[in-house]
ZAGU-992798 format. One record per residue: x negated, y, z of N, C-alpha, C in turn; residue number from 0. Coordinates in Angstrom, 3 decimals. Atoms other than C-alpha are relative to their C-alpha. Layout:
<sites>
<<X Y Z> <X Y Z> <X Y Z> NUM>
...
</sites>
This chain:
<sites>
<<1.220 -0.777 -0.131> <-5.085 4.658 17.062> <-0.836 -0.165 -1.268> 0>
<<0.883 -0.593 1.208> <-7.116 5.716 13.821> <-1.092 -0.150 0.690> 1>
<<1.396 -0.061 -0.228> <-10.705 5.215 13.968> <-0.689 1.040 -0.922> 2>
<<0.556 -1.203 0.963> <-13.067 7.941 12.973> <-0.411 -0.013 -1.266> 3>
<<0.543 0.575 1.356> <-14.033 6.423 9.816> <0.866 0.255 -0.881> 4>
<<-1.057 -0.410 0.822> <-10.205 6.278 8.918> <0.364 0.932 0.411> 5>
<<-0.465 -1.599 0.014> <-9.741 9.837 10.053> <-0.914 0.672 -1.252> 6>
<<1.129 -0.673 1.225> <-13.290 10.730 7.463> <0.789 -0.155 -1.446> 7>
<<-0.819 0.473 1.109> <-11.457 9.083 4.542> <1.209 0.771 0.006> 8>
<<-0.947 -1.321 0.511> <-8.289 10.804 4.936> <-0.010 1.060 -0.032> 9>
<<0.222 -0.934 -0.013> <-9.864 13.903 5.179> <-0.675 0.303 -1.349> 10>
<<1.063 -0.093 1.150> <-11.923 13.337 2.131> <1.206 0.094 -1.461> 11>
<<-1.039 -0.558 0.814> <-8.742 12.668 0.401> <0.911 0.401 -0.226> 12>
<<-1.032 -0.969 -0.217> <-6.205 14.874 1.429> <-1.182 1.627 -0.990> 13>
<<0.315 -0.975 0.496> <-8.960 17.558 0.322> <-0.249 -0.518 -1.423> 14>
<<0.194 0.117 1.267> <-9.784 16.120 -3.018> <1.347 -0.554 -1.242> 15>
<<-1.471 0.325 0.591> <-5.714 15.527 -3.888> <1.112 1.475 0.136> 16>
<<-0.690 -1.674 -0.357> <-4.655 19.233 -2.556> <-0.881 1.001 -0.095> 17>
<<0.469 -1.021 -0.325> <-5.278 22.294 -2.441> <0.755 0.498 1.395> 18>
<<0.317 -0.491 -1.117> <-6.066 23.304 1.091> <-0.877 1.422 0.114> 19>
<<0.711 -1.340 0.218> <-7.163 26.982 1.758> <-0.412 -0.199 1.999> 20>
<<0.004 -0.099 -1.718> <-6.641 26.682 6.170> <-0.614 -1.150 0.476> 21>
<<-0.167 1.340 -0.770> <-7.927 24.385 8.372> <1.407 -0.793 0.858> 22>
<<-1.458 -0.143 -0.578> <-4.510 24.918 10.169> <0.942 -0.951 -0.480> 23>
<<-0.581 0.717 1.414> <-3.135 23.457 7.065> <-0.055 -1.505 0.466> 24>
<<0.630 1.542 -0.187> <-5.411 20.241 7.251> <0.443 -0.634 1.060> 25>
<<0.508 0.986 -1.202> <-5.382 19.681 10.662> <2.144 -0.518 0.458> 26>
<<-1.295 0.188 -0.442> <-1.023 19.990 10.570> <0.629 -1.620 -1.256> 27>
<<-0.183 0.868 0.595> <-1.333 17.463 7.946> <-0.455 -1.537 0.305> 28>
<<0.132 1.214 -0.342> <-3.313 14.879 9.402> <0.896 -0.146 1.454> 29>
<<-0.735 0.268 -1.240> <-1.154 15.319 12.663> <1.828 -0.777 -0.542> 30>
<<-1.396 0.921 0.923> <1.955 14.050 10.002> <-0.117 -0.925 -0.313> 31>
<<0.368 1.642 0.500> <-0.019 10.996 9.179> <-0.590 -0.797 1.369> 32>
<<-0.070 1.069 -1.437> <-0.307 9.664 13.165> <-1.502 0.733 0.377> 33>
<<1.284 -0.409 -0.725> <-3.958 11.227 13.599> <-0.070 1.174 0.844> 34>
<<-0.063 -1.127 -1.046> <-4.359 12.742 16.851> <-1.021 0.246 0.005> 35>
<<1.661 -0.704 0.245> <-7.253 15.061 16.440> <0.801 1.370 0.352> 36>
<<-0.154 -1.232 -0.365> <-7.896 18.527 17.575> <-0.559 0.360 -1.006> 37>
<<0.358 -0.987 1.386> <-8.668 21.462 15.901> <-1.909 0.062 0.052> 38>
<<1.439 -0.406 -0.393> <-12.334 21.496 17.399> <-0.290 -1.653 -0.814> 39>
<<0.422 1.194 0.270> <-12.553 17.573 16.576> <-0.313 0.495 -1.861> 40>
<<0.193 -0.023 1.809> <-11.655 18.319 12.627> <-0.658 1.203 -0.364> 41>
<<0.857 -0.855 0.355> <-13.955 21.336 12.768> <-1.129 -1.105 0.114> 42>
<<1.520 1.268 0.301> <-16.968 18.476 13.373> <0.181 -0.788 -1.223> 43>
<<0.270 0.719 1.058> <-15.709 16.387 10.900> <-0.216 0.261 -1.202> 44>
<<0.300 -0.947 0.825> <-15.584 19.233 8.476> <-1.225 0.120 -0.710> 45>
<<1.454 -0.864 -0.185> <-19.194 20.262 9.098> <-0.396 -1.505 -0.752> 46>
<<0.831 1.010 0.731> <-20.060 16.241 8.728> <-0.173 -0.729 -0.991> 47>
<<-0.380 0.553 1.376> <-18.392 15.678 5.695> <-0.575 1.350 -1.132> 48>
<<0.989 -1.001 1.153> <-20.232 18.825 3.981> <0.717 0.985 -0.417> 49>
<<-0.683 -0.787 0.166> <-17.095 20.332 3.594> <-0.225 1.660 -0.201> 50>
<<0.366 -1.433 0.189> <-17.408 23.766 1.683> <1.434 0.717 -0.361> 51>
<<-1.340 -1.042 0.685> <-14.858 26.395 0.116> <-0.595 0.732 -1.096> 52>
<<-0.235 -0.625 1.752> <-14.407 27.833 -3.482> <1.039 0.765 0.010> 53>
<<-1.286 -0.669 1.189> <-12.422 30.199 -5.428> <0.501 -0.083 -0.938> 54>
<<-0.751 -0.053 1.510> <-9.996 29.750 -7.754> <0.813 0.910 -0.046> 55>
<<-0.920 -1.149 1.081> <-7.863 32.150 -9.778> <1.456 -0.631 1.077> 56>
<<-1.589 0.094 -0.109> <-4.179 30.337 -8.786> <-0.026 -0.364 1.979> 57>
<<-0.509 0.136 -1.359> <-4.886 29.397 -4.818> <-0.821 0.963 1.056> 58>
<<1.100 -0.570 -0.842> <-7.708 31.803 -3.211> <-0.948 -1.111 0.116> 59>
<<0.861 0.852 -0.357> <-10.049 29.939 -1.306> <0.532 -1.467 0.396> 60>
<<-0.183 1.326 -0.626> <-9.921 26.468 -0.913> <-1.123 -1.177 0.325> 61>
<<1.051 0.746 -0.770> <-11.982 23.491 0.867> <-0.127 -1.256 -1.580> 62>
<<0.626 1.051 1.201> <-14.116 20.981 -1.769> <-0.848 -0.798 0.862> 63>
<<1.444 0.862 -0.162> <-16.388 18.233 -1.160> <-0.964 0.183 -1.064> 64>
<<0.916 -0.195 0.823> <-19.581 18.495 -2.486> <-0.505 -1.013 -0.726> 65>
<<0.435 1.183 0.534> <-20.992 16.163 -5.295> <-0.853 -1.108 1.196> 66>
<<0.784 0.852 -0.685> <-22.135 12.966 -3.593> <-1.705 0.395 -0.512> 67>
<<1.323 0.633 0.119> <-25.953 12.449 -3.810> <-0.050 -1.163 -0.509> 68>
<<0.183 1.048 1.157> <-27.327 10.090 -6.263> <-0.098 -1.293 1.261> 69>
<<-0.007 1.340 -1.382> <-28.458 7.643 -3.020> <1.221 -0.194 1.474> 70>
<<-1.082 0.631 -1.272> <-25.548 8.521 -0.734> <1.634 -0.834 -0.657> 71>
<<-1.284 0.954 0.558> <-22.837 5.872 -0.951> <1.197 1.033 -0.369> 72>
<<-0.945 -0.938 0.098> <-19.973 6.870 -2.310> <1.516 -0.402 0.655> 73>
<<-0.852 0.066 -1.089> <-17.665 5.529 0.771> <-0.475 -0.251 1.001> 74>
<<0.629 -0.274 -1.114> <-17.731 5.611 4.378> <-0.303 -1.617 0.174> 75>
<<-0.402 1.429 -0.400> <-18.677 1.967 5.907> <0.755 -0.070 1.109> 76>
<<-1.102 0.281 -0.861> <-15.902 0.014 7.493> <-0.596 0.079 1.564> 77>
<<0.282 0.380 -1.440> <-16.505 0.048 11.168> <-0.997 -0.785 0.271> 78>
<<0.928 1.461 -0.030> <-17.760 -3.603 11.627> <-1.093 0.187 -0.999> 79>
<<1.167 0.061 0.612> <-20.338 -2.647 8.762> <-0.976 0.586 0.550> 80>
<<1.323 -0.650 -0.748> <-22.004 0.101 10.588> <-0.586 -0.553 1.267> 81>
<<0.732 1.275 -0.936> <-23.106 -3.120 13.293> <-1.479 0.300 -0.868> 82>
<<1.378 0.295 0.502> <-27.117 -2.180 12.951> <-0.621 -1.664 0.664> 83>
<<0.810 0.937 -0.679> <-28.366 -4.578 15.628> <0.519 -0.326 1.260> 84>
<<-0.508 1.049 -1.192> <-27.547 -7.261 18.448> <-0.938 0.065 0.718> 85>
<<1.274 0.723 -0.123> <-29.969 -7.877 21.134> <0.451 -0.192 1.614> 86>
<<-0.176 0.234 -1.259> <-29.146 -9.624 24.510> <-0.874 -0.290 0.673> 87>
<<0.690 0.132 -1.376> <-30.833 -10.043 27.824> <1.266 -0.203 1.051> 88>
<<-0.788 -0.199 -1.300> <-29.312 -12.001 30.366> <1.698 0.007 -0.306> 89>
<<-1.670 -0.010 0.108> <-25.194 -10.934 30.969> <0.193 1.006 -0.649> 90>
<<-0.676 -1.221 1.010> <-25.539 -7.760 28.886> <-1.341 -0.423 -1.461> 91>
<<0.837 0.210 0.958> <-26.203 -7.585 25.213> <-0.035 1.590 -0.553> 92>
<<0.212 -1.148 0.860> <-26.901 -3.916 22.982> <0.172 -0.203 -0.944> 93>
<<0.431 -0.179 1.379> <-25.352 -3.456 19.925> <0.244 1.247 -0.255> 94>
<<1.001 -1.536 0.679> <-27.041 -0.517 17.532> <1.503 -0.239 -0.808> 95>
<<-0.360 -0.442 1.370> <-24.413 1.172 15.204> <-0.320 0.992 -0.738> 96>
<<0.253 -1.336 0.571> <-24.633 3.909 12.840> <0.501 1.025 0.798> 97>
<<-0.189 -1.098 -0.986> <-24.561 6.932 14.584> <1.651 0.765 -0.142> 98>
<<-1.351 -0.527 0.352> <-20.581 7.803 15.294> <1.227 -1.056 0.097> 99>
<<-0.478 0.671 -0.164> <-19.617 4.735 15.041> <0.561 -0.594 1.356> 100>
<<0.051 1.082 -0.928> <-19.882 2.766 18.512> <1.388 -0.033 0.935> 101>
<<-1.101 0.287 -0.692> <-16.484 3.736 19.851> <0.969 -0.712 -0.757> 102>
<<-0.408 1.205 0.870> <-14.671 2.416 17.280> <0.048 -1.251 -0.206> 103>
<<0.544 1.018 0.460> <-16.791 -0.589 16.889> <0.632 -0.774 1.692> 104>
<<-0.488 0.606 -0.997> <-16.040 -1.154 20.733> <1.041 -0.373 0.479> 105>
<<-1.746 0.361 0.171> <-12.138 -0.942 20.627> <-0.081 -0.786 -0.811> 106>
<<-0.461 1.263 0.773> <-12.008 -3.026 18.197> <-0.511 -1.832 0.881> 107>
<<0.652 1.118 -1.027> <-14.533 -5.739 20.288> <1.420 -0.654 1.054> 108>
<<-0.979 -0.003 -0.990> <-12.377 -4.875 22.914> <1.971 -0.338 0.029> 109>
<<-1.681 0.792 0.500> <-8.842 -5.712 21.304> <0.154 -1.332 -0.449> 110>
<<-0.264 1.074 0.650> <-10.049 -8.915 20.506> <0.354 -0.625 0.657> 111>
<<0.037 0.838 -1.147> <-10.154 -9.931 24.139> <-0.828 -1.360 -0.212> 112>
<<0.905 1.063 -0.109> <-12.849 -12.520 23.585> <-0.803 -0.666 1.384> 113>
<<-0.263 0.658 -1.098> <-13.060 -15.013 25.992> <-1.604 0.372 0.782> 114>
<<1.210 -0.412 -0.840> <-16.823 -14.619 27.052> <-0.640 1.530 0.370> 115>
<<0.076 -1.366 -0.912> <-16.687 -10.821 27.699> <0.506 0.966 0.746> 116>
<<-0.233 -0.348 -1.306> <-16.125 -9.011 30.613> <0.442 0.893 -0.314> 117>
<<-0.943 -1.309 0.593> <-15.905 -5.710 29.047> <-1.640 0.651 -1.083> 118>
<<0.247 -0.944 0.806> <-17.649 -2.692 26.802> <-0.416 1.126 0.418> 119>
<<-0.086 -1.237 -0.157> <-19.029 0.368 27.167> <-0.868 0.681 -0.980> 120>
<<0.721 -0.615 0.733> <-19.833 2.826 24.453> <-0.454 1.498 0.116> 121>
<<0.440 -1.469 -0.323> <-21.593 5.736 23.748> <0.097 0.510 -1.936> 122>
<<0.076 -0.955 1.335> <-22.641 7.972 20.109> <0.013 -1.337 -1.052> 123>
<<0.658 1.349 1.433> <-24.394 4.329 18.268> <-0.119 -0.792 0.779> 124>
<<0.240 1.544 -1.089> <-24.424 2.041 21.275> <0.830 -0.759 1.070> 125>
<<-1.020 0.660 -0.835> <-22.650 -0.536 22.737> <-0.656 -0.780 0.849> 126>
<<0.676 0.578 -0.991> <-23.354 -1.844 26.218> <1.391 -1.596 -0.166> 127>
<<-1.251 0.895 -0.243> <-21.352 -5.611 26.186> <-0.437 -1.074 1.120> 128>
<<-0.125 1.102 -1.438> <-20.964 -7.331 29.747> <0.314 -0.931 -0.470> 129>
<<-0.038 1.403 0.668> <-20.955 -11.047 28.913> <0.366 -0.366 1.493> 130>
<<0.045 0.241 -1.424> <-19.043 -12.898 31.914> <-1.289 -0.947 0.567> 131>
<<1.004 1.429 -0.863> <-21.170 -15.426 34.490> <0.028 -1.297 -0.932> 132>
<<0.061 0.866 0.536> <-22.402 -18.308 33.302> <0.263 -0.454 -1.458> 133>
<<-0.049 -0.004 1.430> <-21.995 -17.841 29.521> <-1.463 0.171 -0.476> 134>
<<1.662 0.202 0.374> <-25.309 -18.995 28.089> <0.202 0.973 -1.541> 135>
<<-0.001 -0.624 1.311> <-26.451 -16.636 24.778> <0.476 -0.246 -1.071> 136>
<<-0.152 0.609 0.969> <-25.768 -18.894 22.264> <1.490 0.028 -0.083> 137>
<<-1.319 -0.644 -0.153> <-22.131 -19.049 23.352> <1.062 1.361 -0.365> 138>
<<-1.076 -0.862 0.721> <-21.271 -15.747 23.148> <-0.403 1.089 -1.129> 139>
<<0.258 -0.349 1.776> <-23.216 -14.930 20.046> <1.299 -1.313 -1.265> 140>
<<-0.873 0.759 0.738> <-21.021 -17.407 18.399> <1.503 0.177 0.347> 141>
<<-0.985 -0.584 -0.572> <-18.038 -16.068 20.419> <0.315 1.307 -1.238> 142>
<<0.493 -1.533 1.252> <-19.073 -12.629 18.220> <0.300 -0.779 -0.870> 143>
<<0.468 0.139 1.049> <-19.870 -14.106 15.218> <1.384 -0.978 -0.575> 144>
<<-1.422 0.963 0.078> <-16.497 -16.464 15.184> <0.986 1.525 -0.401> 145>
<<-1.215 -0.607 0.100> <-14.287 -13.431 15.308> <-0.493 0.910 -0.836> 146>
<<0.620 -0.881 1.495> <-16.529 -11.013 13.144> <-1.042 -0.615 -0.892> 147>
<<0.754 0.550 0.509> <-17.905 -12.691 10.541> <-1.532 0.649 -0.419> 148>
<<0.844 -0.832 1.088> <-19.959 -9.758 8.870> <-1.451 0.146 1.162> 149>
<<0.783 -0.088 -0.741> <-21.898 -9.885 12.318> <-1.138 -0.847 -0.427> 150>
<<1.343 1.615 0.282> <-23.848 -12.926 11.328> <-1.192 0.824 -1.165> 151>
<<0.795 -0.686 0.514> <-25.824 -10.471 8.747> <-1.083 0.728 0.653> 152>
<<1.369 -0.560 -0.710> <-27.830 -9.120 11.514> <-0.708 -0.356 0.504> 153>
<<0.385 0.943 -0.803> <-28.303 -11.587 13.170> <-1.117 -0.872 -0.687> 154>
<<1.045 1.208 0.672> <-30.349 -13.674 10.532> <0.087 1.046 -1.311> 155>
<<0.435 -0.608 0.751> <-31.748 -11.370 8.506> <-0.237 -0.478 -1.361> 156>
</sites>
C-alpha cells in the first residue's frame, strides 16, 4: 500500500520525466508501478499538485508542474513529518497532521502494533488514538516517541 505522499511524488515525477498529454495515460502508468488509485482519486491529486497543460510543437498538449513558489518547499513531507500536534486526555489522545495526511500517518501507527494501543481512527488531519486501560500518559507517550523518533519534536517544542 502506497501512501498519498508516495503517490504525490510519483506523480510529480512521472510528469516532469515524460511527456504525458492524457490523464488515461498517467493514471495507466501509476497502475504499472503498484498504485491503486482511481481515475477520480488522480483527478484530486492533479488539481492539488497545480497540475496544468502546455503546448509544444512535437507532442500537443501535455501536463507541467508549475514553478514552485519561492516559500513553498520544494518536496512533499514524509508522512511522520506532517505530525502537527499530540494532545491526550485520559485513554484517548489527538494527533493534528497536515491536512491529507492522517490516514497514512495512522496505518503506519497502526502497523507498528504498539503495545499500549488499542487502536486508531482517522479522518482528513486527525487522528483519534485509543490508549488501552490502565496505561498512564507518560507510558504511552514514550511508547510513541520510542518507535517514532521525529515525534519527540512536538512534543517539546
Amino acid at each position: 500500500m502506497h501512501s498519498k505522499v508516495s503517490r504525490l511524488i510519483k506523480i510529480k515525477e512521472i510528469i516532469t520525466s515524460q511527456n504525458i498529454s492524457k490523464q488515461e495515460e498517467l493514471l495507466n502508468i501509476l497502475l504499472e508501478k503498484d498504485f491503486n488509485i482511481t481515475q477520480a482519486t488522480l483527478s484530486r491529486d492533479l488539481k492539488e499538485l497545480n497540475v496544468g497543460t502546455k503546448h509544444t510543437d512535437n507532442y500537443g498538449h501535455i501536463y507541467f508542474l508549475p514553478e514552485a513558489k519561492a516559500n513553498e518547499p520544494k518536496t512533499l513531507p514524509s508522512d511522520l513529518e506532517a505530525v502537527v500536534s499530540l494532545e491526550v486526555s485520559g485513554n484517548l489522545a489527538v494527533l493534528k497532521t497536515l491536512s491529507g495526511f492522517a490516514n497514512s500517518v495512522g496505518a503506519i501507527i497502526d502497523s507498528k502494533n504498539i503495545n499500549t494501543i488499542a487502536g486508531t481512527i482517522a479522518g482528513n488531519d486527525t487522528i483519534l488514538i485509543v490508549i488501552k486501560d490502565k496505561v498512564k500518559k507518560n507510558e504511552f507517550v514514550n511508547s510513541l516517541t520510542d518507535e517514532f523518533t521525529n515525534i519527540i519534536k512536538i512534543l517539546k517544542p
